[in-house]
C-alpha positions, -999 to 999 in steps of 0.1 A, spaced: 850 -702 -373 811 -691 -368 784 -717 -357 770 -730 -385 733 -748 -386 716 -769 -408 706 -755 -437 671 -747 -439 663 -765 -474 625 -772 -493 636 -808 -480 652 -801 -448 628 -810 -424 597 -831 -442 613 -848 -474 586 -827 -494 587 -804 -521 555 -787 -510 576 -766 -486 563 -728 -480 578 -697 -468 562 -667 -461 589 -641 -464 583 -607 -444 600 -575 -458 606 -543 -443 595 -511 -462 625 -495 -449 642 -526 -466 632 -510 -497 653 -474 -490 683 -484 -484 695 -449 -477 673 -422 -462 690 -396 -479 677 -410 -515 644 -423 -514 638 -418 -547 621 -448 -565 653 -452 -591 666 -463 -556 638 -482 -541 643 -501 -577 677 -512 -567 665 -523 -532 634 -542 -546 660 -558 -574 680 -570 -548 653 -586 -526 636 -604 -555 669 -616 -565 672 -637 -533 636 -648 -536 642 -663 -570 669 -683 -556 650 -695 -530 625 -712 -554 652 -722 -577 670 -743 -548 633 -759 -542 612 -737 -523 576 -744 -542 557 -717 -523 569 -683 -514 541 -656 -500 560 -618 -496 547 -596 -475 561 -561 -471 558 -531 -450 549 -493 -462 560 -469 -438 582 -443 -453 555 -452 -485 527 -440 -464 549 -415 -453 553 -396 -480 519 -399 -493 508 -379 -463 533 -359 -470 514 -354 -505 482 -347 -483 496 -320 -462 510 -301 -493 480 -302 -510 457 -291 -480 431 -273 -497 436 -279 -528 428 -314 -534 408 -338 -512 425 -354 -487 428 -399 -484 413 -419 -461 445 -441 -443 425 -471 -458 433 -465 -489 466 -450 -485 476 -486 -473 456 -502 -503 478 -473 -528 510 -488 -514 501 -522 -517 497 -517 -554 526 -496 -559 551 -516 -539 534 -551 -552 537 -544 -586 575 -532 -583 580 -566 -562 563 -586 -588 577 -571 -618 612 -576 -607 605 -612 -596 589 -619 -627 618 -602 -647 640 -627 -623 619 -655 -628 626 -653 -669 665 -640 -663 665 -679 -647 641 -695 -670 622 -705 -640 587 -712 -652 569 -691 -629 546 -659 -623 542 -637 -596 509 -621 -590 501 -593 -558 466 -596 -542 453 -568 -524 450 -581 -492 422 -568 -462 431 -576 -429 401 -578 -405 404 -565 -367 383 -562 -339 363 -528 -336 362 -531 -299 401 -534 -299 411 -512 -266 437 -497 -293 410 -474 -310 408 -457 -275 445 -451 -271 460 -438 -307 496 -441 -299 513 -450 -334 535 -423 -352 529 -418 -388 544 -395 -414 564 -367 -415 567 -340 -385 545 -314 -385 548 -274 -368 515 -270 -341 497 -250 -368 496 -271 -392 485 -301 -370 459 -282 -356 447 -279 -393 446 -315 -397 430 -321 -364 401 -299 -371 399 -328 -397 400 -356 -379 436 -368 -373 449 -376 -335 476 -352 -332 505 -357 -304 535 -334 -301 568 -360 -302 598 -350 -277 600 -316 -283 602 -327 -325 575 -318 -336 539 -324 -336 530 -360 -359 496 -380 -365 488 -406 -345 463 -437 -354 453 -470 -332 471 -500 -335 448 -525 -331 457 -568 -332 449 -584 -365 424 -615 -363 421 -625 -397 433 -622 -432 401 -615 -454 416 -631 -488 434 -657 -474 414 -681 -492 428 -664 -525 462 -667 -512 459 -704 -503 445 -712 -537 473 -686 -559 498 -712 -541 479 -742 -558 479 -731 -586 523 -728 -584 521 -684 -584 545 -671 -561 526 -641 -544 525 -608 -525 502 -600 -501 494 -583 -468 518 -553 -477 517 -530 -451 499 -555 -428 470 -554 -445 442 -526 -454 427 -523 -424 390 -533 -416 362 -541 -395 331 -562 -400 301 -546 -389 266 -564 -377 253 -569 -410 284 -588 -422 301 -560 -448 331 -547 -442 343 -509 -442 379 -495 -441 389 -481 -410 417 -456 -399 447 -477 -383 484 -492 -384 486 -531 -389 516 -543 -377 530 -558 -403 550 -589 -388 520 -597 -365 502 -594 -397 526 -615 -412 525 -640 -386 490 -644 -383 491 -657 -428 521 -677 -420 494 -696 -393 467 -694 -418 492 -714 -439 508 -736 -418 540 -722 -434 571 -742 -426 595 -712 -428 583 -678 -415 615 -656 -426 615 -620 -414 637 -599 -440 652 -567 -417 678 -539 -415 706 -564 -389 722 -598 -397 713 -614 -363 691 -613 -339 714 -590 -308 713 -587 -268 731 -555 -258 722 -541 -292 744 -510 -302 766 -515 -268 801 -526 -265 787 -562 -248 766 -564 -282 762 -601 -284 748 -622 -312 721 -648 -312 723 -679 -338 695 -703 -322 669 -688 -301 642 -713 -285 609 -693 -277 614 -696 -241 646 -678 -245 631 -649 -268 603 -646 -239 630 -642 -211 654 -621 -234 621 -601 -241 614 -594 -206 647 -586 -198 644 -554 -225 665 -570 -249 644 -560 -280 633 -523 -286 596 -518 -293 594 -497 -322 619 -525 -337 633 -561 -328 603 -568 -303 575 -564 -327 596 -594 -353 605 -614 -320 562 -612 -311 557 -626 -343 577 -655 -346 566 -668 -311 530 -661 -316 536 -681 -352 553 -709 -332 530 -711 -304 499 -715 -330 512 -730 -359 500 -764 -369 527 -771 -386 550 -791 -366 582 -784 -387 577 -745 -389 605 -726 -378 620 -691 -381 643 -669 -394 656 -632 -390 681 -616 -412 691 -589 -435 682 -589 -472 719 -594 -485 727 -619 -462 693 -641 -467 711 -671 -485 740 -673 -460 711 -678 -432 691 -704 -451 721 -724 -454 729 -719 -417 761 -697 -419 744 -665 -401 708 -651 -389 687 -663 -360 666 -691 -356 639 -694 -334 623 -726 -326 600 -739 -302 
């Protein structure tokens, strides 16, 4: 028989019914299958997640915040750019991340809304376009080192270089854009986020990690070119919040040391001083565990919230973890 926790309720820990979980989705979560990215397809995917969502607030969750990545999104929107080179105007990354924030919060909140009336649960689920606010002196700027869209031959990245974009040949792949990174250090709207939970809406927000921005002297803020990370991003609101559930929705059931290998082995309860070792150890590759194992520590570590926990699972398996029959927990 597999370990099984306690489930993680809206009364589990506090007795309250205030409970709040910010819920981090993948945008890969939303293709299921690589080979049909089609949106008829990223329909099904969204159905599926919002499904679990709705159950979470019908078995007493009062607050639930989505967040959601946009990578193969973005993706193919510069995809879109490079195909149209000279015939339309190209799209500044800050609002290419603001486009897929739209587009992927009104699919999420159409289908949680549609679930939300399938239940006759009486509430609405509204997106807010979210800015996330980093530092311009952030030592990524000088070092562009994240991969976005699709591959490109030398020509054509020259083409876009001569416009701007940090180009990097990949392994012999291919030549692909590259944009900084940098740490996010606040969440603009979070005030509207904080009061959208008040008033009992269930929302989405931060998708993609946020549009990206910096503040300069004279207090305005202006859109910059960059790659949130969207669990840090993530992270950083479930803080804000003093969420007691941060719940990172990915592509694997558990948490794995050994991942892919024949001594693959399985985590159920992680402490943060464990996820630290195993984390130095190279258990958790950067470009996809480490990244969700960052964020839950640094939401741990700072949250004021002294019944906040974690979990990591897949979508289909998100009710099975809440009631403690698979994912990983992380605690402090």
């Amino acid at each position: 028989m597999p370990d099984r926790e306690s489930p993680i309720t809206a009364e589990n820990n506090t007795g309250l019914t205030t409970d709040l979980a910010v819920v981090a989705i993948g945008g890969n979560s939303l293709i299921a299958d690589s080979s049909r990215p089609e949106i008829v397809h990223q329909w099904d995917a969204v159905h599926e997640t919002t499904g679990q969502i709705a159950q979470m607030i019908e078995g007493g969750w009062k607050g639930v915040v989505i967040t959601h990545g946009n990578g193969p999104q973005v993706g193919f929107i510069l995809r879109r750019n490079e195909l149209a080179l000279g015939e339309v105007h190209t799209i500044p990354f800050s609002l290419v991340v603001a486009d897929t924030q739209g587009s992927i919060g009104f699919m999420l909140q159409q289908a949680l809304n549609n679930d939300f009336r399938q239940r006759q649960i009486p509430r609405e689920t509204t997106t807010i376009i979210t800015q996330t606010r980093v530092d311009e002196d952030d030592p990524a700027f000088d070092n562009p080192s994240k991969p976005i869209g699709s591959f490109l031959d030398e020509a054509t990245a020259r083409t876009f270089e001569a416009r701007g974009w940090h180009v990097v040949e990949d392994a012999g792949r291919g030549w692909r854009r590259v944009v900084p990174s940098p740490r996010p250090v606040e969440i603009v709207e979070i005030e509207a986020v904080r009061q959208a939970i008040e008033m009992d809406w269930a929302v989405v927000a931060c998708g993609g990690g946020g549009i990206p921005v910096v503040r300069d002297t004279d207090g305005k803020l202006r859109g910059v070119s960059a790659v949130i990370d969207k669990d840090m991003a993530s992270s950083l609101l479930a803080v804000d919040l003093a969420a007691d559930l941060f719940l990172i929705s990915t592509g694997v059931e558990k948490v794995a040391l050994h991942f892919g290998t024949p001594q693959q082995v399985d985590l159920t309860q992680l402490t943060v001083a464990d996820a630290k070792r195993y984390r130095e150890e190279g258990h958790f590759a950067a470009g996809s565990m480490q990244p969700k194992i960052d964020a839950c520590i640094e939401f741990l570590e700072n949250s004021s919230n002294p019944h906040a926990r974690c979990l990591i699972t897949n979508p289909q398996n998100l009710q099975r973890a809440l009631a403690g029959e698979t994912g990983t927990r992380i605690s402090l």
